[in-house]
C-alpha positions, 0 to 999 in steps of 0.5 A, a space after each residue: 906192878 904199875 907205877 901207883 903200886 911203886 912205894 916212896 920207901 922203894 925209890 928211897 932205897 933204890 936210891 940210896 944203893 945207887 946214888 941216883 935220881 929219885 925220878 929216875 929211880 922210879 922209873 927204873 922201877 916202873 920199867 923193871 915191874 918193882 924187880 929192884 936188881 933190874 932196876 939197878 941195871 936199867 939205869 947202869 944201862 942209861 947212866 952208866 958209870 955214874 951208877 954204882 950198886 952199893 948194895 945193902 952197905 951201911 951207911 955207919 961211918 961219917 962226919 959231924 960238921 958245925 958251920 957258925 956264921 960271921 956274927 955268931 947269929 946263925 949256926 948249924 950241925 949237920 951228919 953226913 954219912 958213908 960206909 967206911 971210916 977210910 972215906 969219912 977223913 976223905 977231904 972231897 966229903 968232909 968238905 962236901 958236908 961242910 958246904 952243906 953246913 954253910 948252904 943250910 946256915 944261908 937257906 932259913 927255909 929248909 926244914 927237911 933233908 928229903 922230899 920223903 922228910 916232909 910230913 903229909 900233914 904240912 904237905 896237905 895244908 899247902 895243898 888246900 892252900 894252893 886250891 883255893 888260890 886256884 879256885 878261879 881258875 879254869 878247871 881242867 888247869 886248876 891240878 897243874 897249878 897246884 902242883 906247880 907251887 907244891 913243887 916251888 914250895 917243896 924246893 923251899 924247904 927240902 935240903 937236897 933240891 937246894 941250889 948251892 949259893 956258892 957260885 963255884 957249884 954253878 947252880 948245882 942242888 944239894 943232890 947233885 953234888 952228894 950223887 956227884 960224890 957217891 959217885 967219886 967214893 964208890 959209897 953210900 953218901 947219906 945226909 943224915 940229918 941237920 938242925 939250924 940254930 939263929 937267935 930269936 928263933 
């Protein structure tokens, strides 16, 4: 199996058993020829106990978690799931959801939790944007550019390529800290889904 023949819907789903990166998941697979239990042992090899086989576990247990800023302008809820009851009343995840909640109330831009959330349609229509600005470029750098700004644009609005404001977190993503966390609780850590809430909008 090539690489143009590994879906979105596989590196999701290797993902979501492992907690680890979308980019190293793919490669994984790419390594592996799309054999999914190779993949998990490709990157075990590489990341060792950092990755964890969650295997087809639900994620069915979690926590709703509201954050209304200062002022009462700006709200926002947000579902953050695992696998066990046990682990939805753990204070690292409760507060992990909750930094999240906060995060999503200071980011008005973010509009989906995934790069697989946002819709091809939206993605296209900042495509052809982006190819007309690049239009008076030299051809052979023209595709770079373009996917340069999708990716600037694409970190805008998808939730887990978010930089954490806080400076606790050291410039870390969304993403690392909820790998950092399916790593520490051995479970399948899911942002499920979030609205945002401002008056006037």
């Amino acid at each position: 199996m090539s690489a143009v023949e590994i879906s979105a819907q596989d590196v999701k789903a290797l993902r979501e058993r492992t907690g680890a990166g979308m980019m190293d998941c793919k490669k994984a697979l790419t390594e592996a020829a799309g054999d999914v239990e190779k993949a998990i042992e490709v990157l075990r090899v590489k990341q060792g106990k950092k990755i964890q086989d969650l295997g087809e576990r639900a994620a069915t247990e979690g926590t709703v978690q509201a954050y209304v800023h200062a002022g009462a302008k700006v709200g926002v809820l947000l579902e953050v799931d695992c696998n066990t009851d046990f682990v939805a009343k753990n204070e690292d995840f409760v507060g992990f959801a909750r930094d999240v909640a906060m995060q999503i109330a200071a980011t008005p831009t973010v509009r989906y939790v995934s790069r697989d959330d946002v819709p091809e349609k939206a993605r296209a229509a900042e495509v052809r944007v982006y190819e007309q600005e690049a239009a008076d470029k030299p051809e052979n750098v023209r595709e770079r550019i373009v996917s340069g700004k999708l990716d600037a644009w694409l970190a805008t609005v998808v939730l887990l390529e978010q930089e954490m404001h806080n400076p606790k977190f050291d410039g870390k993503t969304v993403k690392q800290l909820r790998d950092e966390l399916t790593a520490t609780t051995g479970e399948n850590v899911v942002i499920r889904r979030f609205v945002r809430f401002a008056i006037g909008q």
